[in-house]
Backbone as CSV, one residue per row, in Angstrom:
resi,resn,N_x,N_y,N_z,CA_x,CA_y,CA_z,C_x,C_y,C_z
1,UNK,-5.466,-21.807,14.202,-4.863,-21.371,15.460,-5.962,-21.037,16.461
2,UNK,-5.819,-21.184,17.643,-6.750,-21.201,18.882,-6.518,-19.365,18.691
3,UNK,-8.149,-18.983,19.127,-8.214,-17.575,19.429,-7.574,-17.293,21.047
4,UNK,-7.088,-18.172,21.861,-6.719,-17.911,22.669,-4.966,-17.878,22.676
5,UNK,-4.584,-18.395,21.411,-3.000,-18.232,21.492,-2.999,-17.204,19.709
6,UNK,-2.424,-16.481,19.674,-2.165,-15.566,18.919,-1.104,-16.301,17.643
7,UNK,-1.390,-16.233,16.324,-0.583,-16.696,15.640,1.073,-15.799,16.034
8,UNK,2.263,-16.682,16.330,3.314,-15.981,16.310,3.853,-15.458,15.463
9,UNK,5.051,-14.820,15.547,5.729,-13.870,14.262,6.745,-14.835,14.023
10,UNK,7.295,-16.546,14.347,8.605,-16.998,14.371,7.706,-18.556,14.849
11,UNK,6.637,-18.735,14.042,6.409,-20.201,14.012,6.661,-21.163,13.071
12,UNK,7.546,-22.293,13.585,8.170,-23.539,13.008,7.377,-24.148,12.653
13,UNK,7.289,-25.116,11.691,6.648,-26.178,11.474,7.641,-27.045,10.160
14,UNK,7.509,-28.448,10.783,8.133,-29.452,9.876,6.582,-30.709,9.328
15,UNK,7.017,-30.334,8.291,5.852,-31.427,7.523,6.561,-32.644,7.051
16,UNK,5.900,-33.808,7.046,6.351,-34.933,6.739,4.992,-35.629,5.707
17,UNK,5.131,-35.872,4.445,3.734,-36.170,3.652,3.461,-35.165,2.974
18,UNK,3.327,-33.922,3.154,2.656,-32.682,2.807,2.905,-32.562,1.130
19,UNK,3.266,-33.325,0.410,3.080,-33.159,-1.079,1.677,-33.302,-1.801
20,UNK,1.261,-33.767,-0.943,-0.500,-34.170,-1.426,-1.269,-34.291,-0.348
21,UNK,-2.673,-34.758,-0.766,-3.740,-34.338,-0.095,-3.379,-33.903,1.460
22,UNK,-4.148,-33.942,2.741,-4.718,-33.447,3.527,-2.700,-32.723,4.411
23,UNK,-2.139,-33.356,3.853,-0.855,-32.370,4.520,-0.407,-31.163,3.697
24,UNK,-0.583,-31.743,2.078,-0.297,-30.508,1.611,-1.504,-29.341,1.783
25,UNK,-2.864,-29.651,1.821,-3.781,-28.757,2.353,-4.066,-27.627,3.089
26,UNK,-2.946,-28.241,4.535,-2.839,-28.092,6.005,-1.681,-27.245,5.832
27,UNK,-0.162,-27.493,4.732,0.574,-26.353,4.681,0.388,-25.185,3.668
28,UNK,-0.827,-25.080,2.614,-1.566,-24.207,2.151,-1.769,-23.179,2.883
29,UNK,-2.750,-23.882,3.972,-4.204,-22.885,4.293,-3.165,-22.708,5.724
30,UNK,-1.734,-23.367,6.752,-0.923,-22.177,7.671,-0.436,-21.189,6.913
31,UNK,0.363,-21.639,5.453,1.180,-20.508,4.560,0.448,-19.444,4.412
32,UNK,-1.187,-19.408,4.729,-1.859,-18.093,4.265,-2.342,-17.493,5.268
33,UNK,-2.479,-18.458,6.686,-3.012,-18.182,7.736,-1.827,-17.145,8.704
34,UNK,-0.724,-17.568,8.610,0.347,-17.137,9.360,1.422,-16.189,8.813
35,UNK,1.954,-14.851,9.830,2.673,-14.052,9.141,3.672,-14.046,8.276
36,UNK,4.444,-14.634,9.146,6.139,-14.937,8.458,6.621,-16.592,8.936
37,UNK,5.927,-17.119,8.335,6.371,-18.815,8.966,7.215,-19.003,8.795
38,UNK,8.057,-20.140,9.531,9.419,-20.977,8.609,8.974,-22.311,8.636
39,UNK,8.731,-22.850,7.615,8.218,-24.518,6.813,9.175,-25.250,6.386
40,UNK,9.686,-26.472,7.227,10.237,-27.486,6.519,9.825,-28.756,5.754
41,UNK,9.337,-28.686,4.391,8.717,-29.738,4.039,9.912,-30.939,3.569
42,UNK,9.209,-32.115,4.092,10.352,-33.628,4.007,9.569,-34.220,3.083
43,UNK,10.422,-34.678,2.137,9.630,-34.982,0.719,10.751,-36.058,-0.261
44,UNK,10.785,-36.732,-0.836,11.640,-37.209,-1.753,11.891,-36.716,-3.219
45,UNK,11.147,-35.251,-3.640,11.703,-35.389,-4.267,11.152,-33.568,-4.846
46,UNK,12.666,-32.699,-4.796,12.192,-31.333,-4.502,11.404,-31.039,-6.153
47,UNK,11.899,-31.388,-7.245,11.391,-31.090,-8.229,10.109,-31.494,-8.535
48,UNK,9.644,-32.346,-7.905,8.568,-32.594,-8.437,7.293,-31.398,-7.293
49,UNK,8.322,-31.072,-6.524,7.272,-30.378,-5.804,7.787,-28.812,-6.101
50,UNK,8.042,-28.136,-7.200,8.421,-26.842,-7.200,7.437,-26.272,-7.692
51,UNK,6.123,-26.631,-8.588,5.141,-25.967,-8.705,4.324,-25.463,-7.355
52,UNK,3.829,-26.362,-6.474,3.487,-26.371,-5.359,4.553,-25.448,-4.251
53,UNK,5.410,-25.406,-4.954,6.425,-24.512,-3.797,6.055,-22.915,-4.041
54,UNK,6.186,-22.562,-5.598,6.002,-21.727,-5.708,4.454,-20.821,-5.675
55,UNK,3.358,-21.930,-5.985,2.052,-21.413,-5.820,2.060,-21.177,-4.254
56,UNK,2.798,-21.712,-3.010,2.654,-20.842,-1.696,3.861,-19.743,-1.615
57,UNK,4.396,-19.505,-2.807,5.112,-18.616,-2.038,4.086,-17.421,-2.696
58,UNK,3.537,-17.591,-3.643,2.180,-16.560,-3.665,1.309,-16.290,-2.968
59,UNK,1.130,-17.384,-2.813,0.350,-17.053,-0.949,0.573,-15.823,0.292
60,UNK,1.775,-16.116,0.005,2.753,-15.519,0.879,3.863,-15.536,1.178
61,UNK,4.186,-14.255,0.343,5.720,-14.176,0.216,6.752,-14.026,0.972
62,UNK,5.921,-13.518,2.387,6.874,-13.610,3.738,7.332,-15.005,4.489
63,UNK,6.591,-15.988,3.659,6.902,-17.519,4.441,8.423,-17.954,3.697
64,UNK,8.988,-18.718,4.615,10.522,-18.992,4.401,9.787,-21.012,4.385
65,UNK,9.813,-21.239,3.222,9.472,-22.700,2.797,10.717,-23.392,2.099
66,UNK,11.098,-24.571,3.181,12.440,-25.269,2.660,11.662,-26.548,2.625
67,UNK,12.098,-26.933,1.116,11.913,-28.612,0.640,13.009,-29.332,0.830
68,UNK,13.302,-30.083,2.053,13.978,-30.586,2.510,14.412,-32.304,1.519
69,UNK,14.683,-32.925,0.447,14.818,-34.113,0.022,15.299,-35.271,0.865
70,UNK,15.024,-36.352,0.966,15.195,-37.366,2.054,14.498,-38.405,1.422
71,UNK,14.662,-39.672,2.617,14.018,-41.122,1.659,12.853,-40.988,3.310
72,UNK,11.772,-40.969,3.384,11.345,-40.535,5.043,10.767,-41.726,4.723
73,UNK,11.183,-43.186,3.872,10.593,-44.413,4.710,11.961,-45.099,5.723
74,UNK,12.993,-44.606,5.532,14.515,-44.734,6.454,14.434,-44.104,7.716
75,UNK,14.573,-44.515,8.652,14.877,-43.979,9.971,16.085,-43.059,10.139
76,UNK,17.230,-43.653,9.240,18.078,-43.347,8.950,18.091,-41.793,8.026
77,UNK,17.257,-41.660,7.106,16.804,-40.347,6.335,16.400,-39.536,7.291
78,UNK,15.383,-40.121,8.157,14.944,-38.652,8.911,15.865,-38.255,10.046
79,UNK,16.695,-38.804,10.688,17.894,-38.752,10.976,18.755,-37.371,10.788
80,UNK,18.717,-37.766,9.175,19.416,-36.477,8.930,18.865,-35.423,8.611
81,UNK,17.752,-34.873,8.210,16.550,-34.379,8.553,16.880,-33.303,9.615
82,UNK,16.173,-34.007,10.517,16.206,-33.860,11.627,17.511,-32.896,12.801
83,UNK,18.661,-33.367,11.779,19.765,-33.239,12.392,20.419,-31.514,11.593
84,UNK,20.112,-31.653,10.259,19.875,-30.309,9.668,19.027,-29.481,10.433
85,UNK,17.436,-30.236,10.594,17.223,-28.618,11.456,17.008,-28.277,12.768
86,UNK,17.768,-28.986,13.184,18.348,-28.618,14.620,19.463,-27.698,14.609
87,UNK,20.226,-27.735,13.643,21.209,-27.065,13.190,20.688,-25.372,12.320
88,UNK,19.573,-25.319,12.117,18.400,-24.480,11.464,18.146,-23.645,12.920
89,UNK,17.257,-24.230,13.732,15.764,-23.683,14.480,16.572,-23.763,15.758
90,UNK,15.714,-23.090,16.772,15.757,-23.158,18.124,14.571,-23.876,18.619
91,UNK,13.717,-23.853,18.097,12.262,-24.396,17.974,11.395,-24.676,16.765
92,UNK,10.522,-25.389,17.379,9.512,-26.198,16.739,8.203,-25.980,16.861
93,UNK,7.400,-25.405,16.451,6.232,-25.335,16.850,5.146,-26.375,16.501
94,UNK,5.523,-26.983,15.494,4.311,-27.779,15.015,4.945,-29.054,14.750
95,UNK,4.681,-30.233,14.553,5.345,-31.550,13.463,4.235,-31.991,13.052
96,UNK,3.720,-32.017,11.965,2.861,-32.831,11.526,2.940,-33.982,9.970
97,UNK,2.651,-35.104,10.540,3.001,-36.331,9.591,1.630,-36.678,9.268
98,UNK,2.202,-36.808,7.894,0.874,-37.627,7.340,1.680,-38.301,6.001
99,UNK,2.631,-38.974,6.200,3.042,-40.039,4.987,2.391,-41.104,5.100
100,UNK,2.291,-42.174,3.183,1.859,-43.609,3.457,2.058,-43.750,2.331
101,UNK,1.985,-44.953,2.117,1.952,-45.883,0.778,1.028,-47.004,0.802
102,UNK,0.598,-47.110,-0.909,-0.374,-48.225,-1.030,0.282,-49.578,-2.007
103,UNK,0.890,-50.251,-0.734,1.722,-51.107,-1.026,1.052,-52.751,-1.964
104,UNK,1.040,-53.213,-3.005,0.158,-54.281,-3.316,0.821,-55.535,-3.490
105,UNK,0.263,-56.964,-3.579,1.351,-58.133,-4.110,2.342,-58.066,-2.759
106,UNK,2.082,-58.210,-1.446,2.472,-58.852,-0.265,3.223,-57.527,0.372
107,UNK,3.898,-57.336,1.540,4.667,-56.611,2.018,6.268,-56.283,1.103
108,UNK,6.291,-55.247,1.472,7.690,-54.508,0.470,8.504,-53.835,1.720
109,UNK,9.744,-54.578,1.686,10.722,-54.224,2.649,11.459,-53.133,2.267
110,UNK,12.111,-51.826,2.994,12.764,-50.989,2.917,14.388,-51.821,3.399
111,UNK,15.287,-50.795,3.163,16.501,-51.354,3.114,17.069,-51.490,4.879
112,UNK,16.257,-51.063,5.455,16.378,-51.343,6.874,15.776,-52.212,7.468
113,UNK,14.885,-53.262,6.444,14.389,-54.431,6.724,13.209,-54.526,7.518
114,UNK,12.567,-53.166,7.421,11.153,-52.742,8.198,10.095,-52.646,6.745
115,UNK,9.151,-53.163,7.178,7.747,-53.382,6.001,7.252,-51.709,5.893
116,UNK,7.256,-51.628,4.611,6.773,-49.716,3.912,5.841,-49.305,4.690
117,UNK,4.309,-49.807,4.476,3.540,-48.954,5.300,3.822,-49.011,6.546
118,UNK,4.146,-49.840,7.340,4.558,-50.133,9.042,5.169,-49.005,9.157
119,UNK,6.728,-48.915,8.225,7.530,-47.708,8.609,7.019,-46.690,8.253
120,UNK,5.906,-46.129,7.365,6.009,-44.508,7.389,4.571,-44.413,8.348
121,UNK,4.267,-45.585,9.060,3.101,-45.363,9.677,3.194,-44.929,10.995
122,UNK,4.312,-45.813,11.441,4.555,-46.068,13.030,6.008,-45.630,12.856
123,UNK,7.277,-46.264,12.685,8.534,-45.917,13.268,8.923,-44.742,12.539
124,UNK,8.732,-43.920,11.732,9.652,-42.891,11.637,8.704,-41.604,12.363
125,UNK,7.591,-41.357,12.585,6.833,-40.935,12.909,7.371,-40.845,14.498
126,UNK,7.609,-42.215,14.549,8.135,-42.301,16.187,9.347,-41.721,16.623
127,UNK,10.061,-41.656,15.199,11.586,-41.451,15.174,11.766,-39.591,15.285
128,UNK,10.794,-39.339,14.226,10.390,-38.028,14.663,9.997,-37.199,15.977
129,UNK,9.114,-38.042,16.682,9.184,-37.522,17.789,10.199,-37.356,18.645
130,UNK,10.805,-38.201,18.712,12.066,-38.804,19.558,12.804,-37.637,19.007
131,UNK,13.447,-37.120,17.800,14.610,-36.544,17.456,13.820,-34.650,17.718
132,UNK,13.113,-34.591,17.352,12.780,-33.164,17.828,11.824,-33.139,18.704
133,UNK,11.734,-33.655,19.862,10.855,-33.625,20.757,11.939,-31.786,21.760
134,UNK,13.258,-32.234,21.809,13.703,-30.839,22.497,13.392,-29.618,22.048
135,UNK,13.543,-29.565,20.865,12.725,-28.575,19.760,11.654,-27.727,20.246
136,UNK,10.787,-28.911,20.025,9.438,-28.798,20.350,9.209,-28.644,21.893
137,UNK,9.734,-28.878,23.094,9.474,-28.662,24.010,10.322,-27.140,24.549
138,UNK,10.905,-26.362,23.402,11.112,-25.241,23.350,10.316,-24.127,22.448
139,UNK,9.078,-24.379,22.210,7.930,-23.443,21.605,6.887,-23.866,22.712
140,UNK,6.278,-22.229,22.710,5.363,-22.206,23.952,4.214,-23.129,23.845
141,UNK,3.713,-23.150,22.864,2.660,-24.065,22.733,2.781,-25.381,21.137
142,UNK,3.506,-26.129,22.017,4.184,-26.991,20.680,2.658,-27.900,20.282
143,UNK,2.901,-28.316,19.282,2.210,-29.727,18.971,2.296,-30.621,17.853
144,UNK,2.188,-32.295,18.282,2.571,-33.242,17.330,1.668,-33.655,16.642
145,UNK,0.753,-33.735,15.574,-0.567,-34.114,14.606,0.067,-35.104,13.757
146,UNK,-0.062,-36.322,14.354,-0.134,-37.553,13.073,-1.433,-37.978,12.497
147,UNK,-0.985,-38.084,11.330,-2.890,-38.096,10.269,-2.345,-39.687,9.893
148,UNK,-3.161,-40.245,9.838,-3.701,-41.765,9.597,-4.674,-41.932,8.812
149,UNK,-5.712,-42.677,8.819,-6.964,-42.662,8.175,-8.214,-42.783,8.680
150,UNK,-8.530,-41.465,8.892,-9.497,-40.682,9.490,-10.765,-41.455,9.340
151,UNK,-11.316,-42.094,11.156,-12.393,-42.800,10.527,-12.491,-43.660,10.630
152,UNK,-11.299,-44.568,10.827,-10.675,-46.378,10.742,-10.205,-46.526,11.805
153,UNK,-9.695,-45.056,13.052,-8.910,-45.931,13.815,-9.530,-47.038,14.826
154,UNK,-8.252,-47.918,15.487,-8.949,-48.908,16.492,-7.375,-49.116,17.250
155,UNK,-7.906,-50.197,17.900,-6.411,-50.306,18.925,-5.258,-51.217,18.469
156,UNK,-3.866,-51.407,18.580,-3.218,-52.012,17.355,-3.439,-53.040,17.306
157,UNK,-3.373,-53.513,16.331,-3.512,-55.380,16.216,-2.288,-55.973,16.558
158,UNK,-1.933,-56.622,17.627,-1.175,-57.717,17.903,-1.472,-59.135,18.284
159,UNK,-2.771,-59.166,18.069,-2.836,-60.588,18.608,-2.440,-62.010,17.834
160,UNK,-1.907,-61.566,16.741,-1.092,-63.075,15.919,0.551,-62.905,16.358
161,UNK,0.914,-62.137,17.024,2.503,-61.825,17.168,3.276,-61.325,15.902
162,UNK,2.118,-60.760,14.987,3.157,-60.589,13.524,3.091,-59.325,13.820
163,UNK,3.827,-58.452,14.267,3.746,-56.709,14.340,4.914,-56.332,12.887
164,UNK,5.960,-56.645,12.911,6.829,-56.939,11.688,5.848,-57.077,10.203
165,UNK,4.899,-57.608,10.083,3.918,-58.264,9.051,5.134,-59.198,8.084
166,UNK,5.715,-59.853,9.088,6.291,-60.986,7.804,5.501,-62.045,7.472
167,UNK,4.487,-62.540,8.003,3.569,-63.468,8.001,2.197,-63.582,6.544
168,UNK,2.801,-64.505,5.910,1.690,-64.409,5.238,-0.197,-64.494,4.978
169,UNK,-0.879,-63.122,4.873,-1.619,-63.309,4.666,-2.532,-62.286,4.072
170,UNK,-3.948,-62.091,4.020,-4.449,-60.877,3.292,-4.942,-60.168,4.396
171,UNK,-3.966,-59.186,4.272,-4.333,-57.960,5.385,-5.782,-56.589,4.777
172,UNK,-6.754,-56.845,4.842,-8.052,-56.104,4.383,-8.195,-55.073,5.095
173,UNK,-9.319,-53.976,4.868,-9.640,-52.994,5.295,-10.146,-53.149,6.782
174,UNK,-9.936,-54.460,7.588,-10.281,-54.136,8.902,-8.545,-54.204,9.720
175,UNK,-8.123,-55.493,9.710,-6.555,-55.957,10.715,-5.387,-55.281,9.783
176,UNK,-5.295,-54.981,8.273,-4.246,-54.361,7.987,-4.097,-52.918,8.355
177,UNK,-5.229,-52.388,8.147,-5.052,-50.910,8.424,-5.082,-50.983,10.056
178,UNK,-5.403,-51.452,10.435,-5.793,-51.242,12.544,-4.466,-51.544,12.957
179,UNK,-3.473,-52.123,12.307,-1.967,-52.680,12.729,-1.509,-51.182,12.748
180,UNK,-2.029,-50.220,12.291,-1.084,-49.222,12.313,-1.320,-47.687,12.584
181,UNK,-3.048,-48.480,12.732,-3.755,-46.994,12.988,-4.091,-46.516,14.118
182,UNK,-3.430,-46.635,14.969,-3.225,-46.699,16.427,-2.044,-45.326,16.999
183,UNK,-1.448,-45.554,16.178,-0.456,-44.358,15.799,-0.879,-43.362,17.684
184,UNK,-1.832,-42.647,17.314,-2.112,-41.501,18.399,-2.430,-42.240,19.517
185,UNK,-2.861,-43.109,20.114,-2.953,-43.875,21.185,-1.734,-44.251,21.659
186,UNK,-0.625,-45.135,20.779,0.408,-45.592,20.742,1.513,-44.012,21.514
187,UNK,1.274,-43.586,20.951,2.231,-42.292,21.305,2.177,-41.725,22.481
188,UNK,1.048,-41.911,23.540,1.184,-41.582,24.635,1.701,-43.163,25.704
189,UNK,2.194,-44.165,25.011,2.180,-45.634,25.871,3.111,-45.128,26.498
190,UNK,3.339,-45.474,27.591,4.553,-45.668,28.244,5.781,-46.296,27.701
191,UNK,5.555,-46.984,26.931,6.621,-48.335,26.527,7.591,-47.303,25.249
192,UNK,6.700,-46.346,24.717,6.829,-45.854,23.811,7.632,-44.077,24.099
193,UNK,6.646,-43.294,24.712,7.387,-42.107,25.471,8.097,-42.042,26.683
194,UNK,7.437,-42.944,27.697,8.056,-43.322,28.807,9.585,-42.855,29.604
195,UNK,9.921,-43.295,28.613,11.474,-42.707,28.469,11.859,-41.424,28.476
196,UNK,10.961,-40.928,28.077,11.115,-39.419,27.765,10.614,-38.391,28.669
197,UNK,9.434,-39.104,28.983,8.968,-38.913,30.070,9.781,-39.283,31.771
198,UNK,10.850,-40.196,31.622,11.348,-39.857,33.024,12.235,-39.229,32.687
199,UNK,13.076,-38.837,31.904,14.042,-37.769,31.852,13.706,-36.452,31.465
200,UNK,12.532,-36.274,32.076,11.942,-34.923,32.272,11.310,-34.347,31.570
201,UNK,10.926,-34.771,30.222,10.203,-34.057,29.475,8.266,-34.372,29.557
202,UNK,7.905,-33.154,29.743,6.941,-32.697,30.078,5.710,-33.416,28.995
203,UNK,4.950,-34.332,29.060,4.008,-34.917,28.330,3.244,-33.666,27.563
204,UNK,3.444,-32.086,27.364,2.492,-31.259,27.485,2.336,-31.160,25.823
205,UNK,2.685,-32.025,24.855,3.352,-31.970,23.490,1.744,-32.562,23.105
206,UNK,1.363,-33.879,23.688,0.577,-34.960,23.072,-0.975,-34.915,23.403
207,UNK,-1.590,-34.498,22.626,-3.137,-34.562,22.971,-3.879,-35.877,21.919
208,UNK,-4.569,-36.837,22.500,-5.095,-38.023,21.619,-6.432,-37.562,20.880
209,UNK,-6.761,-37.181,19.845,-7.959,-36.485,19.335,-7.941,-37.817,18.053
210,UNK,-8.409,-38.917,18.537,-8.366,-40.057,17.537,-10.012,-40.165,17.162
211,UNK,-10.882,-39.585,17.954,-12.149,-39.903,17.932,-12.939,-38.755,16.760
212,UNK,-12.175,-37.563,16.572,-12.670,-36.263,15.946,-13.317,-36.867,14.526
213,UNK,-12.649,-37.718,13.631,-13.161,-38.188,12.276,-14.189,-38.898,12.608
214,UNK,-14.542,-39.816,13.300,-15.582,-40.654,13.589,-16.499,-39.501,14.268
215,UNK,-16.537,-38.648,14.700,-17.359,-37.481,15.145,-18.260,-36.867,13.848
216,UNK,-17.270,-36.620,12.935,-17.612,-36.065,11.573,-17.858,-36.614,10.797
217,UNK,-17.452,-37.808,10.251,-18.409,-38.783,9.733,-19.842,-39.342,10.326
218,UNK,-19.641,-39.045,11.817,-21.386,-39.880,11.926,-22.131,-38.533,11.804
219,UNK,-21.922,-37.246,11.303,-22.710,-36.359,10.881,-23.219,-36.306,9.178
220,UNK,-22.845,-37.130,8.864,-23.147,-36.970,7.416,-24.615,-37.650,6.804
């Protein structure tokens, strides 16, 4: 938390990923940092995360931590999500995503006919914003943190017209990952918030800090 904004007594946060590494980390070290949080973690699958539930409620026993179950490669899942805790919160203080999968043996379609990593990279992420952006533009100092892979990003790859990735071929550590690691650039496009942006909502959500890993890696 910025020494210039005071941790609150009634800060939201919805996690998306946070079962492992750098999200579950990130809802560790707020659960210990912050007084009385309320945490919605989106996860598929609550049992497997009840050890981890309960080692933060040692942390801190004043945090109110809900494991929310959902399929969050469905647009449709976070949907309802989403729609629960709106029905929950008045606000949002935080959203932070960091889902993915390491998909092998060609692209793997979800039942909405969108390619796995594409969707938990780019559209539900997007879908997220879109569905609690009112939320969030009702906490004083909101903010959206999508984690990618710190280090790799670049600008999206479209220049074969395959954004879908139905096209066969071997997507490697430079054009497969860059198709999607764009994520924080992408989120301020016009094409993308735009919309949101003329019906009044205040851009004051989105800061692009895509460069910070490549900062910290060329220190090593």
């Amino acid at each position: 938390m910025s020494s210039s904004h005071p941790a609150p007594q009634s800060f939201v946060a919805v996690f998306v990923g946070a079962t492992r590494g750098i999200g579950l980390a990130t809802l560790k070290a707020l659960t210990r940092a912050l007084p009385n949080p309320r945490f919605y973690v989106i996860g598929r699958s609550k049992a497997r995360f009840a050890g981890e539930l309960a080692l933060l409620n040692e942390y801190n026993p004043n945090a109110a931590i809900q494991f929310v179950e959902a399929e969050v490669s469905l647009i449709k899942g976070i949907d309802g999500v989403c729609e629960r805790i709106m029905n929950l919160e008045k606000h949002v203080d935080l959203l932070f995503m960091s889902p993915g999968s390491l998909a092998f043996g060609g692209p793997h379609y979800t039942e909405e006919k969108l390619d796995l990593c594409f969707a938990l990279s780019f559209y539900i992420r997007m879908r997220l914003i879109e569905r609690l952006l009112p939320m969030l533009m009702q906490a004083p100092h909101p903010r959206v943190l999508s984690v990618l892979a710190g280090g790799h990003e670049g600008p999206l790859f479209t220049n074969d017209g395959d954004i879908g990735l139905r096209k066969k071929a071997c997507y490697g550590s430079c054009s497969g990952f860059y198709r999607v690691l764009s994520d924080g650039s992408t989120a301020t496009d016009g094409k993308v918030l735009g919309p949101m942006e003329r019906e009044g909502w205040p851009l004051k959500v989105f800061e692009h800090t895509q460069e910070v890993f490549g900062e910290i890696l060329s220190q090593k």
